[in-house]
Rosetta silent file (secondary structure, phi, psi, omega in degrees, C-alpha in Angstrom):
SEQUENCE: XXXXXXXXXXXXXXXXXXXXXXXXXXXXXXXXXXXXXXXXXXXXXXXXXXXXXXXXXXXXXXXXXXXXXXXXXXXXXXXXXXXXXXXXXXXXXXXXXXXXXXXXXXXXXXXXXXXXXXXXXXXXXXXXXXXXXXXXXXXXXXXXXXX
SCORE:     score description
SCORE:     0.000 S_00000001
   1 L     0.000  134.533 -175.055   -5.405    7.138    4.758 S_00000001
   2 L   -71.002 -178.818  169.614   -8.142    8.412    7.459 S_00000001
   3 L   -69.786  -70.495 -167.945  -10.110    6.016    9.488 S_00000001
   4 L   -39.917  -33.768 -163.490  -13.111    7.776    7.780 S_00000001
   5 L   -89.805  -16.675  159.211  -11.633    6.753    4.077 S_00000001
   6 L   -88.439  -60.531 -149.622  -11.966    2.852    5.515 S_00000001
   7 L   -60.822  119.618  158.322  -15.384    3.152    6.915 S_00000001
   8 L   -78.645 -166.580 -164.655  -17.868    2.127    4.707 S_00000001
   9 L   -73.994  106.523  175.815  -21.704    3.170    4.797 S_00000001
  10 L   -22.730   63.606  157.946  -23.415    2.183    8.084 S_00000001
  11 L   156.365   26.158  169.087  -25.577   -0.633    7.992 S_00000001
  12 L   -88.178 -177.882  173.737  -24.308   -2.820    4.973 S_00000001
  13 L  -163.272  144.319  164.942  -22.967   -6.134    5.652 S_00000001
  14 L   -10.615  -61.768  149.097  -20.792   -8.340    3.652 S_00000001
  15 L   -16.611  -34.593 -175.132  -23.600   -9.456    1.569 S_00000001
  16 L   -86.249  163.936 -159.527  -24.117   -6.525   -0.418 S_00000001
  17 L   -61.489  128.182 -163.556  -23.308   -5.614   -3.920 S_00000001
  18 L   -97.570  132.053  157.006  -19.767   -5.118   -4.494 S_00000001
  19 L   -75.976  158.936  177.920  -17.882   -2.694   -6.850 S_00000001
  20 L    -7.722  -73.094 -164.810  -16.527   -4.000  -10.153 S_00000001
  21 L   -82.923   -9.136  179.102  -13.085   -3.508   -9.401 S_00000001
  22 L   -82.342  153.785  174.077  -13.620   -4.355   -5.317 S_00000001
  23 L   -87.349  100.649 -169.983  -12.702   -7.814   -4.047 S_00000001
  24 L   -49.303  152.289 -176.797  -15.585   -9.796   -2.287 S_00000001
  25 L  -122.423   99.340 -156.053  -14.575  -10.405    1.597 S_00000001
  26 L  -125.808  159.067 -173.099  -16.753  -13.533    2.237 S_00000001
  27 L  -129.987   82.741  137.273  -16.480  -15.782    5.628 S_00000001
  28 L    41.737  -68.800 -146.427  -16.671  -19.947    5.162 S_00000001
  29 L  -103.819    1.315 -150.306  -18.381  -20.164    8.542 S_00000001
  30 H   -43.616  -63.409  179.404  -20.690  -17.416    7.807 S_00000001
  31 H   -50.283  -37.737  178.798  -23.704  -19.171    8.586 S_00000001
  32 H   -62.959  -45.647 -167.327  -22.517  -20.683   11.986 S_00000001
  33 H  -113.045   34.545  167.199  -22.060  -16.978   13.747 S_00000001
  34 H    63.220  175.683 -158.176  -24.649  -14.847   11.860 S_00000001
  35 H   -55.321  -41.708 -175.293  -24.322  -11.566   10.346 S_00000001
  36 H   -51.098  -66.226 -146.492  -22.041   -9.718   13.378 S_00000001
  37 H   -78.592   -9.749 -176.886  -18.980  -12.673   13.481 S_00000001
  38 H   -88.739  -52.140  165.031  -19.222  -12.618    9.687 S_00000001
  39 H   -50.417  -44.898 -163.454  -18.544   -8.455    9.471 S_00000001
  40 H   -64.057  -50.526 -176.860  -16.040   -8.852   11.942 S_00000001
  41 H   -52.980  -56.120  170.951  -14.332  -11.922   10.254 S_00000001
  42 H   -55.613  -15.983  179.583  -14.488   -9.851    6.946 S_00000001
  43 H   -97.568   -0.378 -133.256  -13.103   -6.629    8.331 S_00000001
  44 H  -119.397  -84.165 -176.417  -10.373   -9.084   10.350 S_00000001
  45 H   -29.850  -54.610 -150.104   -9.455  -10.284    6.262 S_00000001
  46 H   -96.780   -5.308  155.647   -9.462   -6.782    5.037 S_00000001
  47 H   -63.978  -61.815  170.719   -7.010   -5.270    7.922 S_00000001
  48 H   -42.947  -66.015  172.782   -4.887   -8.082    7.303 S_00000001
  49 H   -50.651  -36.171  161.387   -4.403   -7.316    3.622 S_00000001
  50 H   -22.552  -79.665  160.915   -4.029   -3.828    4.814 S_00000001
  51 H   -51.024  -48.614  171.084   -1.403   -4.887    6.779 S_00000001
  52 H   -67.002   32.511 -170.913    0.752   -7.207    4.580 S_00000001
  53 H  -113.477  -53.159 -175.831    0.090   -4.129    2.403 S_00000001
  54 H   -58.530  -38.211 -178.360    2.087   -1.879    4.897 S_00000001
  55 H   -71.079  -14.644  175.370    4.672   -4.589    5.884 S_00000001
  56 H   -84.857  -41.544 -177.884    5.743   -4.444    1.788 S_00000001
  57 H   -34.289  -72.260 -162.757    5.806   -0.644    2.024 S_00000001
  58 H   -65.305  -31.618  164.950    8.274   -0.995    4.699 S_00000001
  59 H   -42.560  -89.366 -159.587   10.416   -3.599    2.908 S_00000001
  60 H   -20.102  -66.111 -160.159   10.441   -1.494   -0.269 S_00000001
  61 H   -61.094  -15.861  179.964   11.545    1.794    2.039 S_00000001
  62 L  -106.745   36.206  160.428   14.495   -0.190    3.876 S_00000001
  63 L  -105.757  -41.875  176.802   15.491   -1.682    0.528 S_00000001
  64 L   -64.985   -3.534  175.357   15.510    1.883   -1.137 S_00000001
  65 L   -86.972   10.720  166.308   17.960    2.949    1.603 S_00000001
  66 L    53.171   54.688 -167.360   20.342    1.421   -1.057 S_00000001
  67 L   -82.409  -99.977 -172.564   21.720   -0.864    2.853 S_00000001
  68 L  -105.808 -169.779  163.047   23.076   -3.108   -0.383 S_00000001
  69 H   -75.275  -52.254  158.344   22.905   -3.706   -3.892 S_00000001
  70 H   -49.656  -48.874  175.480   20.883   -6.707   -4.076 S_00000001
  71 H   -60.540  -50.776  164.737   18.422   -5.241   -2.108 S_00000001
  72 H   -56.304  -33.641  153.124   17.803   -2.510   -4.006 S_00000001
  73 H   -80.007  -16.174  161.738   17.164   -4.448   -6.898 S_00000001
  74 H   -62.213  -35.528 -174.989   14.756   -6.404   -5.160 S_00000001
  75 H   -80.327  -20.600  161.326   13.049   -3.560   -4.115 S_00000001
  76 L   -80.416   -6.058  153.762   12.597   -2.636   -7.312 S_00000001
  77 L   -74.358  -46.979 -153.983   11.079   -5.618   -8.752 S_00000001
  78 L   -86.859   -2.055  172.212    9.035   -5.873   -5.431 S_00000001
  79 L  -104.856  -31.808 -176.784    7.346   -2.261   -6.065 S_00000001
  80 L   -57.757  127.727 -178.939    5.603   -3.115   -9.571 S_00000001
  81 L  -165.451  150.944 -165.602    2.226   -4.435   -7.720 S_00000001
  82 L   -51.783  142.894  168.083   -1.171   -4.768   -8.509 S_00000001
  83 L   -51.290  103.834 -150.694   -2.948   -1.301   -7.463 S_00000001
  84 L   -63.528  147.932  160.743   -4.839   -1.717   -3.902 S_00000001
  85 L  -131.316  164.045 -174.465   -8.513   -1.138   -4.054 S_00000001
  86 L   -50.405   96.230  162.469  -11.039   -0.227   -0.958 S_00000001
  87 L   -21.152  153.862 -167.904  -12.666   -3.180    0.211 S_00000001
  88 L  -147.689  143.292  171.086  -16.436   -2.662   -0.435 S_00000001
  89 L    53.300   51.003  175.102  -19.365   -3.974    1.550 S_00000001
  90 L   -88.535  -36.823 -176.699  -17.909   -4.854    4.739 S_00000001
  91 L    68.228 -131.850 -170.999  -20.165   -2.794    6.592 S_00000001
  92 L   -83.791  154.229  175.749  -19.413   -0.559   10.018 S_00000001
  93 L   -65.617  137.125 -167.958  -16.248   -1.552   11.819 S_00000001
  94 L   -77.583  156.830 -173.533  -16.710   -3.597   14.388 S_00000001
  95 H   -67.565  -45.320  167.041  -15.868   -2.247   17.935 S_00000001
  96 H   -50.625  -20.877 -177.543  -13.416   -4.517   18.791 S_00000001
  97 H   -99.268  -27.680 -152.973  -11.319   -4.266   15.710 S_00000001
  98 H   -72.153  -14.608 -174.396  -10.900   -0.058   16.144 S_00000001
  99 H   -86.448  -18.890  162.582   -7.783   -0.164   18.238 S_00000001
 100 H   -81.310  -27.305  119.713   -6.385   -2.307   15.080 S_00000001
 101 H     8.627 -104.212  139.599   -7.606   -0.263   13.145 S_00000001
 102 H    16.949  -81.274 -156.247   -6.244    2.601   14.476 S_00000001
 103 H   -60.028  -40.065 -174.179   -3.162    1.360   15.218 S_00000001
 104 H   -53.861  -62.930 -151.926   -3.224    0.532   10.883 S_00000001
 105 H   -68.040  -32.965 -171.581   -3.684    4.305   10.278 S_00000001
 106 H   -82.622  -84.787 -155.118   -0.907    5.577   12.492 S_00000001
 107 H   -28.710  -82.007 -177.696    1.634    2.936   10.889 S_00000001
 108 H   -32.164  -37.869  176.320    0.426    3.958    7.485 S_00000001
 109 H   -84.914  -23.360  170.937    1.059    7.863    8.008 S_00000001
 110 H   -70.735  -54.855 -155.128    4.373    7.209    9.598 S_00000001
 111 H   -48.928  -21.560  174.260    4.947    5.115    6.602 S_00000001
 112 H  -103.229 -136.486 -117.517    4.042    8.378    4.002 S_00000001
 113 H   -19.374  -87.959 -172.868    5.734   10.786    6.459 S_00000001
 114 H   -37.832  -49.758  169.087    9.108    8.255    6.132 S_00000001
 115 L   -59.319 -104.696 -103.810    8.672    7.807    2.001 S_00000001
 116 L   -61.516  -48.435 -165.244    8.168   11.340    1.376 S_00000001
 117 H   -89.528   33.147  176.123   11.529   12.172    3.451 S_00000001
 118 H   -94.361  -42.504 -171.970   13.529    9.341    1.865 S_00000001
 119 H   -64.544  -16.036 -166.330   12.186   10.749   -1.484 S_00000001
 120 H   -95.231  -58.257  167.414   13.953   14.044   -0.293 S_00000001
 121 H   -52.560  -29.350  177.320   17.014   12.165    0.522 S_00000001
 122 H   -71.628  -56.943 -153.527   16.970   10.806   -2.701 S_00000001
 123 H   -77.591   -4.194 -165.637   16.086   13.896   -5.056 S_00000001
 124 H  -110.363  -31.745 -164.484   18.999   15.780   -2.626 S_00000001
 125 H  -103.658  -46.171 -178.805   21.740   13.118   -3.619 S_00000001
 126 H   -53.112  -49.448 -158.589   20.378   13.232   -7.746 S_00000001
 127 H   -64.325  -35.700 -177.997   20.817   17.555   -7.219 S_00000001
 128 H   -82.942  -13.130  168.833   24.403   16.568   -6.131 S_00000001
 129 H   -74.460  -39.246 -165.634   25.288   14.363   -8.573 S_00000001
 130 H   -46.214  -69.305  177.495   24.111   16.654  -11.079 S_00000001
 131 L   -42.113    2.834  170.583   26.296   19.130   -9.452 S_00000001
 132 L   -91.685  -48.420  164.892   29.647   17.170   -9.932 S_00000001
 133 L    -2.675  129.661  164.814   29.109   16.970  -13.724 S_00000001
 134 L  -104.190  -33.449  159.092   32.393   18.491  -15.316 S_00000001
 135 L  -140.383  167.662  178.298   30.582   18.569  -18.616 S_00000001
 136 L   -66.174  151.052 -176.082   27.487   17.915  -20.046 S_00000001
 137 L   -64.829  143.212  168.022   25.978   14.223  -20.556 S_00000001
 138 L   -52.216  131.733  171.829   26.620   12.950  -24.013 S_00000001
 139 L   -99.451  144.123 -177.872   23.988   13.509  -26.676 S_00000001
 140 L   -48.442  123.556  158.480   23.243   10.648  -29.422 S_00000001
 141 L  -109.417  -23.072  168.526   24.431   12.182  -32.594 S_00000001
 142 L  -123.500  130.507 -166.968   23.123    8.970  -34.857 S_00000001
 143 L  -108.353  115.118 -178.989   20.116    7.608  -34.622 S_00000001
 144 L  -103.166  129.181  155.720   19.706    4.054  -36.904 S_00000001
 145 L  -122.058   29.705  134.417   15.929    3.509  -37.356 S_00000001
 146 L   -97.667  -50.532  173.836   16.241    0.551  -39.010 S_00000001
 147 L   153.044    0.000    0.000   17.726   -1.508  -36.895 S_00000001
């Protein structure tokens, strides 16, 4: 995910109308530090979910490295998850935030750069099982559809 694919539309602020499906990112104190410490606090919230988003990623990928069995079945309970969606109405990132920021984007691309060649490792290990076959897998010859 770019930087550009987080930035929302210049000059919005937390306050503004939210999509459907987006989650509001509202700040408590809002009124004590005015509109700036309230953007900041809300883009502070929606990095963080970022992040715990990325730290399950990375579970999931060293649980899929099949390290045991148990794990592996964890990680597969631990991948059904709600679908993320793009924080909305945050408004421009604050300056102060961009090196976390940042720092979010490179983590995240090693993190598709690492799935995709795990996914390789995987689909490389399926082509070899295949290739052991001595005969073909058994086909159902009776089907009861009653029950």
């Amino acid at each position: 995910m770019s930087a550009d694919a987080l930035a929302p539309v210049e000059g919005a602020h937390a306050g503004t109308a939210l999509d459907a499906d987006a989650r509001p990112h509202r700040d408590a104190h809002a009124g004590e530090r005015g509109a700036s410490g309230d953007r900041e606090a809300a883009w502070a919230r929606a990095l963080a979910d970022m992040e715990a988003a990325a730290d399950r990623a990375e579970h999931l990928l060293a649980a899929a490295g099949w390290a045991d069995a148990g794990a592996a079945a964890h990680a597969a309970d631990a991948a059904v998850t709600a679908p993320w969606r793009t924080p909305r109405g945050l408004g421009s990132l604050p300056l102060a935030l961009a090196p976390r920021a940042a720092a979010l984007v490179d983590r995240q691309r090693d993190l598709v750069r690492r799935t995709a060649e795990q996914l390789d490792d995987h689909r490389r290990a399926l082509r070899t099982a295949d290739g052991l076959r001595t005969r073909a897998a058994a086909a159902p010859v009776y089907l009861d559809v009653e029950g």
